[in-house]
C-alpha positions as CSV (number, residue, x, y, z in Angstrom):
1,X,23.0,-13.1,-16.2
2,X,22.2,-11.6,-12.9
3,X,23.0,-14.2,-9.9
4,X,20.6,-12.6,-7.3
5,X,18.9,-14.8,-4.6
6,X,15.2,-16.5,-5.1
7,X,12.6,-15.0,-3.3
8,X,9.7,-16.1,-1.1
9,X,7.5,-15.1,-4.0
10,X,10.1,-16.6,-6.5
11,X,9.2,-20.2,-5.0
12,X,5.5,-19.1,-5.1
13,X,5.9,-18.5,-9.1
14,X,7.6,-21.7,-9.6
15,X,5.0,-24.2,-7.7
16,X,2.2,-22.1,-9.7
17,X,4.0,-23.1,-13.2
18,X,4.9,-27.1,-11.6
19,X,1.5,-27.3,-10.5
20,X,0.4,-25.8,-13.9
21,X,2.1,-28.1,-15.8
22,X,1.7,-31.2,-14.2
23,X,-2.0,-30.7,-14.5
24,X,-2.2,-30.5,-10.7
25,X,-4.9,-28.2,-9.0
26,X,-3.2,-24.5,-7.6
27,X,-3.9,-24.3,-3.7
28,X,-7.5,-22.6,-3.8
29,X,-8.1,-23.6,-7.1
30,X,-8.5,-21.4,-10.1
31,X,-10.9,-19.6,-12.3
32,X,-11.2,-20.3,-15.7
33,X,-8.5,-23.0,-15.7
34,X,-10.0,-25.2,-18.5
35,X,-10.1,-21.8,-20.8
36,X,-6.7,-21.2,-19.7
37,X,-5.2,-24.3,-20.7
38,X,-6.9,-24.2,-24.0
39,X,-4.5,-20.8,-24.5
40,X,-1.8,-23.1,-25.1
41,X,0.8,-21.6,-22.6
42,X,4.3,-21.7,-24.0
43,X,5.8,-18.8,-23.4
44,X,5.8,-17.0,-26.3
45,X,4.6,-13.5,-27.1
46,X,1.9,-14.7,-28.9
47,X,0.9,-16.9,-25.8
48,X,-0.2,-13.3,-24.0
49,X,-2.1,-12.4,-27.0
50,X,-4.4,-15.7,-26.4
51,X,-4.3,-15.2,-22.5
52,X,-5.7,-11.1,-23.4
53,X,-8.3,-12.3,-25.6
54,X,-9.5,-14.8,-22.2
55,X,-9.3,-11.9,-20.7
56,X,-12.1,-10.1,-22.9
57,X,-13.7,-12.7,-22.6
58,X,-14.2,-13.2,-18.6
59,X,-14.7,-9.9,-18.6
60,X,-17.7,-10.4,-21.0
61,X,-19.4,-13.3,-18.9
62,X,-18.9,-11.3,-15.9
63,X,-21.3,-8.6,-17.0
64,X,-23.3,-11.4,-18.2
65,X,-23.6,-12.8,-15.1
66,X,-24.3,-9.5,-13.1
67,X,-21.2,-10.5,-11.6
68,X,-18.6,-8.0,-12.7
69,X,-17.9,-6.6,-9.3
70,X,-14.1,-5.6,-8.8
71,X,-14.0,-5.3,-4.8
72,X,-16.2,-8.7,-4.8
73,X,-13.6,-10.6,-6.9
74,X,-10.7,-9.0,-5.4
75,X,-11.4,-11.5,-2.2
76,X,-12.3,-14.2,-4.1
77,X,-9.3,-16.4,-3.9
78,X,-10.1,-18.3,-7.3
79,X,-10.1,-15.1,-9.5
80,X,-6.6,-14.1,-7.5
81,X,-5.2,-17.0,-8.0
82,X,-5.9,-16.3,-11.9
83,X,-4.8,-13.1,-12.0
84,X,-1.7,-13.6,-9.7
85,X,-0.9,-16.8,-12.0
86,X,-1.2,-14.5,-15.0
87,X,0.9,-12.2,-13.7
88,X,3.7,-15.3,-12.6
89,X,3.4,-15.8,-16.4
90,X,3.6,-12.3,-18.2
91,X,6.5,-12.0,-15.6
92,X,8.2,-15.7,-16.6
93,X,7.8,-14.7,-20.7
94,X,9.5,-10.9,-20.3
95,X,12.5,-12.2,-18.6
96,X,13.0,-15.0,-21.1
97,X,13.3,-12.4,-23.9
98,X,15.9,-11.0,-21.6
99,X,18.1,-14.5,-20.9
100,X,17.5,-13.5,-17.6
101,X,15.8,-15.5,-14.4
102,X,12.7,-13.4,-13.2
103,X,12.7,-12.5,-9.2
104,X,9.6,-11.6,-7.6
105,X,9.4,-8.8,-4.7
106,X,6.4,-8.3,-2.5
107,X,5.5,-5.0,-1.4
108,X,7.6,-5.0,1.4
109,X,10.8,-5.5,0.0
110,X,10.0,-3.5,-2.8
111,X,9.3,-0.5,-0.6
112,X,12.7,-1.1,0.7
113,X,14.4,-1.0,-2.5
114,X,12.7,1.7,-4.3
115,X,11.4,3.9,-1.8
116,X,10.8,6.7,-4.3
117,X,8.0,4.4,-5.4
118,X,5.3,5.7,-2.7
119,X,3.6,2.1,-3.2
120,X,-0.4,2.5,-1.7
121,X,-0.4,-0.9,1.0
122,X,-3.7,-2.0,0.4
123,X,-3.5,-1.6,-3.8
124,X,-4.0,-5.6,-5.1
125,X,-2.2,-4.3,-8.0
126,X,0.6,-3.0,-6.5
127,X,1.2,-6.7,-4.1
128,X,4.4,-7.7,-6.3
129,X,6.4,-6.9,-9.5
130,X,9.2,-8.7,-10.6
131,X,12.6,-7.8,-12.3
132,X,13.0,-9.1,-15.2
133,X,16.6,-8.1,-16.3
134,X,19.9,-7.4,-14.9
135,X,19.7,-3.8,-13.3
136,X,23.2,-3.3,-11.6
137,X,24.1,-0.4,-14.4
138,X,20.4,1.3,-13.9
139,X,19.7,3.6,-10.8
140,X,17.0,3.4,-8.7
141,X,15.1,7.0,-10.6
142,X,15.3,4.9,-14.4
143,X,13.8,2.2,-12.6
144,X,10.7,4.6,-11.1
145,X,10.8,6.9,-14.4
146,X,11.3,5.2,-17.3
147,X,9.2,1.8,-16.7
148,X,12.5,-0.4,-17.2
149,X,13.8,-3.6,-14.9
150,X,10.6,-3.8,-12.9
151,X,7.3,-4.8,-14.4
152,X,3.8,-4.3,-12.0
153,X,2.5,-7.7,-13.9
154,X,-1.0,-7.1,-12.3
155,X,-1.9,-3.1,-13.4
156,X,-2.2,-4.6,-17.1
157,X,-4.7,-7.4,-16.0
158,X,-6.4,-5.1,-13.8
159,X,-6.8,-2.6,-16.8
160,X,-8.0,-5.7,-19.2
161,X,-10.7,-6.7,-16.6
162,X,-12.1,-3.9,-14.7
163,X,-11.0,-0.9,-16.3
164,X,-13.4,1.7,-18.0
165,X,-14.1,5.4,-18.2
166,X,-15.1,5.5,-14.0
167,X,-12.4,3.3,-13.8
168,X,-9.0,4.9,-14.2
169,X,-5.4,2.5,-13.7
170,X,-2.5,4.8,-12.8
171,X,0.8,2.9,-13.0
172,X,2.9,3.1,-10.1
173,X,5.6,4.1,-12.6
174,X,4.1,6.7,-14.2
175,X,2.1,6.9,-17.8
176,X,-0.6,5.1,-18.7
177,X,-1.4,1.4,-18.0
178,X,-1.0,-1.2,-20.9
179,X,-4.4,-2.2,-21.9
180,X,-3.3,-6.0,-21.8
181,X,-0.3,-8.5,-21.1
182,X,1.1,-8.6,-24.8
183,X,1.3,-4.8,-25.1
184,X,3.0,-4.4,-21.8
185,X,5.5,-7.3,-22.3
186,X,6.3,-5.9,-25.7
187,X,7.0,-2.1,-24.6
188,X,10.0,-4.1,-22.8
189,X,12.0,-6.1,-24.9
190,X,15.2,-6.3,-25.0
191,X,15.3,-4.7,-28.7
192,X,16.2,-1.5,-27.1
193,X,18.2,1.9,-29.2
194,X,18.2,3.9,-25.9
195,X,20.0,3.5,-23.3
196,X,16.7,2.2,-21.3
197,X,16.0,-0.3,-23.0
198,X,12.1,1.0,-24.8
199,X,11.5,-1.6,-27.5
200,X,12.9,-0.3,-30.9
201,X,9.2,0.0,-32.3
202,X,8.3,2.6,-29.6
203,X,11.2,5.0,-29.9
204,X,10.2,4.8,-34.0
205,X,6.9,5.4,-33.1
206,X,8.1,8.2,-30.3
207,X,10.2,9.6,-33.2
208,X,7.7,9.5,-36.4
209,X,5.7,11.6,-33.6
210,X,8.4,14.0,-32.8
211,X,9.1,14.6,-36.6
212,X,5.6,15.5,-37.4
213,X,5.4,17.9,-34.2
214,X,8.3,20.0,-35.9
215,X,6.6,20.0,-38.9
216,X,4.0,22.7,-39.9
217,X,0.8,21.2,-40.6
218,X,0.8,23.0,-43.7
219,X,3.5,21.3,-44.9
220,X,2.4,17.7,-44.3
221,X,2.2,16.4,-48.0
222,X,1.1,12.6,-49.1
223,X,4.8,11.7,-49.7
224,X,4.7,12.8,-45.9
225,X,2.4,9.4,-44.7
226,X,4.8,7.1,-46.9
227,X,8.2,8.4,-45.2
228,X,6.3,7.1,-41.6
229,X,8.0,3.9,-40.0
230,X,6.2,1.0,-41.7
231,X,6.5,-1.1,-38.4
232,X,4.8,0.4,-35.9
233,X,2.5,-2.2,-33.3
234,X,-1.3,-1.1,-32.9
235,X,-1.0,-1.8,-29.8
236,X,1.1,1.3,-29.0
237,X,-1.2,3.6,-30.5
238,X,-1.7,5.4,-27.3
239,X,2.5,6.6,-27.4
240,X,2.0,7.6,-30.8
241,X,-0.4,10.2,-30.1
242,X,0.5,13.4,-31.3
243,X,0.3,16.6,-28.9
244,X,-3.0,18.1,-28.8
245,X,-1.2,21.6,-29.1
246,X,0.9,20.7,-32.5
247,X,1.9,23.4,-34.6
248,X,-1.6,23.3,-37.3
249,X,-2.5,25.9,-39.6
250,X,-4.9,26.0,-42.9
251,X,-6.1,28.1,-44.9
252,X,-9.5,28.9,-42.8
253,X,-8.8,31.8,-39.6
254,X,-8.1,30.0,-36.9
255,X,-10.1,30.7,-33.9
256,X,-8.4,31.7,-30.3
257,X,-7.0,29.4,-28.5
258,X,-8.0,30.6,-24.9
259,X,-11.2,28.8,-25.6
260,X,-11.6,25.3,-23.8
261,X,-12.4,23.0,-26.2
262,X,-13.5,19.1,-26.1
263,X,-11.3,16.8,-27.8
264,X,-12.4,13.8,-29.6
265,X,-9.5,12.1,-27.2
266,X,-9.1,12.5,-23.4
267,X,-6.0,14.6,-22.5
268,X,-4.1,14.4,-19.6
269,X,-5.7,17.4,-16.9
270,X,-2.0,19.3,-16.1
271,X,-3.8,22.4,-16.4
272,X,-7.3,23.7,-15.5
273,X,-9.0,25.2,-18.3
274,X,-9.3,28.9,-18.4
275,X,-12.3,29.8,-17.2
276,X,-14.8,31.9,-20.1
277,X,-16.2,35.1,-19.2
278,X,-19.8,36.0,-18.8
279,X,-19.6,37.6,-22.5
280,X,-18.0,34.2,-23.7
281,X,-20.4,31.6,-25.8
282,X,-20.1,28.3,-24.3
283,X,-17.6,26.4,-27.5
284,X,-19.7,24.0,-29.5
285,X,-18.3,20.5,-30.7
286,X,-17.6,20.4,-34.4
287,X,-18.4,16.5,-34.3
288,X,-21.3,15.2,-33.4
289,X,-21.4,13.7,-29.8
290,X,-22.3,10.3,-31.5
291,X,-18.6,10.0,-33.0
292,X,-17.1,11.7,-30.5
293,X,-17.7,9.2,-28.0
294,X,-17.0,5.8,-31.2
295,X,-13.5,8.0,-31.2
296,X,-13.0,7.9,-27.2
297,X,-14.2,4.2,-27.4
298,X,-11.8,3.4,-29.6
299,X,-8.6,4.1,-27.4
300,X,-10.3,3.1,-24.3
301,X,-12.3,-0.1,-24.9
302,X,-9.8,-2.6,-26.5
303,X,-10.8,-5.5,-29.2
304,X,-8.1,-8.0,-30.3
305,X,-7.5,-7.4,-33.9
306,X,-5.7,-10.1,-36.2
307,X,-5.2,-8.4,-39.3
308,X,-4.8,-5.1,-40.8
309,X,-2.5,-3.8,-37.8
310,X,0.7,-1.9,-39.6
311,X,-1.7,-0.2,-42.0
312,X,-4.5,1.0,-39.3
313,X,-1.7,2.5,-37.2
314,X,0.4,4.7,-40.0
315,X,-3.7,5.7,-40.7
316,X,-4.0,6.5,-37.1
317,X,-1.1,8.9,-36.5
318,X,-2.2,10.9,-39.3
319,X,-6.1,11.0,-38.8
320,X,-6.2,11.7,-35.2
321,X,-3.6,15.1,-35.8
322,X,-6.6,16.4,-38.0
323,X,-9.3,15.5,-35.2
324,X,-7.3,17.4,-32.5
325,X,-7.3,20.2,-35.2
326,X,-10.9,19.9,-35.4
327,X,-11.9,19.9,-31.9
328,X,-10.4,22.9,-31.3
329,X,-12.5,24.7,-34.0
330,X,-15.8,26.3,-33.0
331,X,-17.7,25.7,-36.2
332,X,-19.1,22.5,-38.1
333,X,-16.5,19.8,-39.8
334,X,-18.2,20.9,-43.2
335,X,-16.7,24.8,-42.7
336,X,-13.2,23.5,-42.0
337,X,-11.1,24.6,-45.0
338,X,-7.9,22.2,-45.6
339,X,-5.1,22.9,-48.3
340,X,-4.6,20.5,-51.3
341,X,-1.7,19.1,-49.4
342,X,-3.4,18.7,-46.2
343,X,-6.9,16.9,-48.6
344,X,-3.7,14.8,-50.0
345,X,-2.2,13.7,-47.0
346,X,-5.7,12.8,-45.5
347,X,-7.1,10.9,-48.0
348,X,-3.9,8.7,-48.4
349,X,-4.4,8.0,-45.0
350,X,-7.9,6.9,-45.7
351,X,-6.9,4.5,-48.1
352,X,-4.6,2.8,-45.6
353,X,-7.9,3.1,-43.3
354,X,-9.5,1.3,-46.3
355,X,-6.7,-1.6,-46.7
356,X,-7.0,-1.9,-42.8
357,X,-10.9,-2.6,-43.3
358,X,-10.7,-4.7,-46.0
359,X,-8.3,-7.2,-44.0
360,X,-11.0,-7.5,-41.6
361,X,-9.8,-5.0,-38.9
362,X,-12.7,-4.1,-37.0
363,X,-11.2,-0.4,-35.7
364,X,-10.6,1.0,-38.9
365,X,-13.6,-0.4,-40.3
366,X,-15.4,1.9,-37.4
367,X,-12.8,5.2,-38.2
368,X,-13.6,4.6,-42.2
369,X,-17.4,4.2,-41.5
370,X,-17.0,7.7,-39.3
371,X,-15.4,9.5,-42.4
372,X,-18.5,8.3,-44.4
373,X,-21.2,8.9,-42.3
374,X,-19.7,12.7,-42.0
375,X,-19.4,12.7,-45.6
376,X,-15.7,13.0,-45.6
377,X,-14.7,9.5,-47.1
378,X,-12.8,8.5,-50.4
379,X,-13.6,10.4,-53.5
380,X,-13.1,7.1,-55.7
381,X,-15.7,5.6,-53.7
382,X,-18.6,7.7,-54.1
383,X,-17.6,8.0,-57.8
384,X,-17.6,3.9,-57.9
385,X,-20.5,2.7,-56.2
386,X,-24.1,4.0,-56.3
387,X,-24.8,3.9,-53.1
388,X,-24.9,6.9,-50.7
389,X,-21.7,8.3,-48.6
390,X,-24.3,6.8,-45.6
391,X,-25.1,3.7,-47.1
392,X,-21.3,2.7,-47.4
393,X,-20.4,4.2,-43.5
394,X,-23.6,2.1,-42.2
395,X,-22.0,-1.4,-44.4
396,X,-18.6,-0.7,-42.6
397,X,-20.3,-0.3,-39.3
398,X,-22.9,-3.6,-39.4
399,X,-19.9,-5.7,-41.1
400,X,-17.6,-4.5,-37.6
401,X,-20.9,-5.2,-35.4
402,X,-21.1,-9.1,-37.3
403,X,-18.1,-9.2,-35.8
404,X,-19.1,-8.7,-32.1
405,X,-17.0,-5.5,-32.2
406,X,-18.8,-4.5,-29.2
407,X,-18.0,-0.9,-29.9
408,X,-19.3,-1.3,-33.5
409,X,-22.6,-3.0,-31.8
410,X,-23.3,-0.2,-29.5
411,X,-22.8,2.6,-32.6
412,X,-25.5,0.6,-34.9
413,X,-27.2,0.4,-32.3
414,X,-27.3,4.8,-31.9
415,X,-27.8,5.1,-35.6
416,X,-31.4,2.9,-35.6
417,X,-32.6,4.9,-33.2
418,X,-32.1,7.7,-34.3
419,X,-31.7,7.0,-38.1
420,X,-28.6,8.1,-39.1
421,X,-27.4,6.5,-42.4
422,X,-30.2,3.9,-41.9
423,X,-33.7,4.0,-41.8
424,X,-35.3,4.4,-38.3
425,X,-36.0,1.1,-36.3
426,X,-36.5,0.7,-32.4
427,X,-36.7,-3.0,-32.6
428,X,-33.3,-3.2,-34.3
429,X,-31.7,-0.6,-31.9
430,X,-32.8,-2.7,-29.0
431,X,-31.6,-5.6,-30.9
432,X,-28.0,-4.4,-31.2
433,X,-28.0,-2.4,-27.6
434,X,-28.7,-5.9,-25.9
435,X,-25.7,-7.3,-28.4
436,X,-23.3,-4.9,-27.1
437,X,-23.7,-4.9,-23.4
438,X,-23.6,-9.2,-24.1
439,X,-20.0,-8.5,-25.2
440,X,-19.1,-6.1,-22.4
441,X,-19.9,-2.7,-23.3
442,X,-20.3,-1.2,-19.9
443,X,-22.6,1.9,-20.7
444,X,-24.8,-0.6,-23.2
445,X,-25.3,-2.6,-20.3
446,X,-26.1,0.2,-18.2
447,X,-29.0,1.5,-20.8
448,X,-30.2,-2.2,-20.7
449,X,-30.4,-2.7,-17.3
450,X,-32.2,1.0,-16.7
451,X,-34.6,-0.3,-19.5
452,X,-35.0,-3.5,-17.8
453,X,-35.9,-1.3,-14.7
454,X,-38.1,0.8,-16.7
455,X,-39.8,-2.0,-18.4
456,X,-40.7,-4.2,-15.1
457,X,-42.1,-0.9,-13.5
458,X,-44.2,-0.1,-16.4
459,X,-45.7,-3.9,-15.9
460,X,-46.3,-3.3,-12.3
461,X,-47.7,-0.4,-12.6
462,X,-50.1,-1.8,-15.0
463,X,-50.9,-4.3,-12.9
464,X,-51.8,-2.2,-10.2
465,X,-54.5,-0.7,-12.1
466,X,-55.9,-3.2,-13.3
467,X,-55.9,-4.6,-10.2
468,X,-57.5,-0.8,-9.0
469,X,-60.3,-0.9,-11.4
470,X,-61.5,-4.4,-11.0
471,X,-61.7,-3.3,-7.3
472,X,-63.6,-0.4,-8.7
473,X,-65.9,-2.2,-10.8
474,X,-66.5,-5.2,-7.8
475,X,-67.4,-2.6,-5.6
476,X,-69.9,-1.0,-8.1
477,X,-71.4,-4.4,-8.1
478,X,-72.0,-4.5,-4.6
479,X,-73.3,-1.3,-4.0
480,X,-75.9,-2.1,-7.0
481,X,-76.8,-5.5,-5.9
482,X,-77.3,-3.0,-2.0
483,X,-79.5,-0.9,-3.8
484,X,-81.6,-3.7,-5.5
485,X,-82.2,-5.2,-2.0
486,X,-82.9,-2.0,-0.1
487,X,-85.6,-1.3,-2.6
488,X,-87.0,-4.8,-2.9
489,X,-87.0,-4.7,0.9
């Protein structure tokens, strides 16, 4: 146990959790306290999954409200004093899991000691991180590479409330933000088999990746999928990612890999892509734009999921090596030629997609309806049922949107206008837009609000011209009643 000194902020932390608990009002009051109580705050892991799930959903009344403005609640000292009591508390739970007393360091001091951290002064999410274990044995570059001893509390509420595709979080140590509280606490327990301490499911995860990078694609059987680590969190399904550039061959020619080509998941921009000559063809996506995007959505817009986890993961790792093969191709999904072992390996990760579903879990319900709207789902389905490859994608995708799967809402929404596997219907594709951007989808609530705009200028513009030809038609009066005078006169 480390015997360092409180801090300023340290006293700060532990008058928000007194306060807190003694049901006294926080200096400044704070947002959402009510809803926060109601999370049941007592320290436990599962504790950050409730205060996440708030999270959601202040970020859903926020766009409700026209009020989702980041700069606007930024200087609002009642959403600060939620987020910076969040942060007090994510910061409170880690170091418990580490027997350790948490101590809080502004920006100041931490500028003074971890200089190679290049902090940005006026970055809110950057005001304080705390250390949450005892760091004597770990130098000051583990502590700015490897994300270990000091936790930025706020970059993961940040992310949870604000972020979106214009949005981008970059973590002052490097890698990608966690998309909430529970999957950034957890990436730091103390259950550690390196000598930084990762979380043992991470380095598994890290590993099962590693292992199926060596491997040729080729040689990726279904025994393959059951040999993965049966353990691995949802949550880190952004660190199990495999390398866009993995060693994948099939029985179909390749096609040259000078081309830039879209991937169904953003990569990181090390490179510039080469540029193509005057003679090249511009590369066309295999996948229609309409999953492309449900794929992108996926990894970047996050919905709590209670069931199904383990088995939509192992799916995941396995699924999303073939889409990165995909991408690269310049021909339709139906041309791209698989071997039996490679049809094997995919279709018991289907079935784990399937499992996933079937426990209510609203992301591989959205990933399985994909497969069957593309007509590339389970054999033993289509042999089973009597309804259409479409008909059974389009059930997975309204039984996610039922869920407010805002993701699933704003897809259902794309397939009634433009009737894919359903029939054709405006009113219901206005129906489930307006659903989505209620529950926070940014660009729904974008198309709303344009249609809104559309909508209400359409009506004055109507107005106007009725307004035009009654003018017209008064003035047509007088003239004729002028005319009657002038010859009666």
């Amino acid at each position: 146990m480390s015997a360092s000194p409180s801090t300023s902020i340290d006293y700060i932390a532990a008058g928000y959790w007194q306060d807190f608990l003694a049901d006294r009002a926080i200096a400044g009051g704070i947002a959402y306290e009510s809803e926060l109580r109601d999370c049941i705050l007592d320290e436990s892991l599962a504790s950050l999954q409730r205060v996440d799930t708030l999270l959601s959903q202040i970020r859903r009344d926020l766009i409700k409200r026209g009020y989702w403005d980041e700069a606007a609640l930024l200087i609002d000292e009642r959403y600060r004093n939620l987020m910076v009591f969040l942060a007090f508390y994510a910061g409170r739970v880690l170091a418990q899991q580490w027997q350790h007393t948490p101590h809080w360091y502004g920006q100041f001091e931490l500028g003074k000691r971890y200089p190679e951290l290049g902090l940005i002064t006026d970055d809110f999410y950057q005001h304080m991180a705390v250390v949450y274990r005892d760091d004597i044995q770990v130098t000051h570059a583990e502590v700015v590479s490897d994300n270990h001893v000091l936790f930025f509390a706020l970059e993961p509420i940040g992310l949870r409330l604000f972020g979106h595709i214009d949005r981008h979080f970059i973590a002052v140590q490097g890698g990608e933000v966690a998309s909430g509280l529970y999957q950034a606490v957890s990436a730091r327990l103390p259950n550690a088999n390196h000598k930084a301490g990762v979380h043992v499911e991470t380095a598994n995860a890290v590993d099962t990746s590693k292992s199926l990078e060596k491997v040729s694609f080729n040689e990726m059987s279904a025994d393959s999928l059951s040999q993965q680590q049966p353990h691995i969190k949802p949550e880190l399904a952004k660190a199990d990612r495999l390398p866009a550039n993995s060693n994948l061959s099939t029985a179909t020619t390749s096609q040259p890999s000078a081309q830039a080509s879209p991937q169904s998941q953003p990569q990181p921009q090390s490179k510039p892509s080469p540029k193509l000559s005057s003679a090249s063809k511009p590369k066309t996506s295999p996948t229609p734009e309409m999953f492309t995007q449900l794929l992108t959505e996926l990894d970047e817009i996050e919905v709590v999921q209670t069931a199904g986890q383990t088995e939509y993961q192992q799916a995941y790792i396995v699924l999303m090596q073939f889409e990165q093969y995909i991408a690269k191709q310049n021909k339709p999904r139906s041309q791209i030629v698989f071997s039996e072992k490679h049809v094997a390996a995919k279709k018991q990760a289907l079935l784990k997609l399937q499992a996933s579903a079937n426990a209510g879990n609203t992301a591989a319900m959205l990933r399985l309806a994909m497969y069957e709207l593309l007509d590339e789902g389970l054999d033993v389905q289509k042999i089973a049922n009597t309804d259409s490859t479409d008909e059974l994608g389009a059930e997975w995708v309204k039984k996610a949107a039922g869920k407010n799967d805002s993701r699933a809402q704003r897809l259902l929404s794309k397939m009634y206008y433009q009737g894919v596997g359903v029939a054709q219907d405006i009113d219901n594709g206005k129906y489930w837009l307006e659903q989505a951007a209620e529950n926070g989808h940014v660009e729904a609530a974008s198309v709303v609000s344009q249609w809104q705009q559309a909508q209400a200028l359409i009506t004055t513009q109507k107005q106007e011209q009725h307004s035009i030809k009654r003018y017209q038609m008064l003035l047509g009066a007088v003239l004729v009643v002028a005319i009657l005078i002038f010859i009666i006169v």
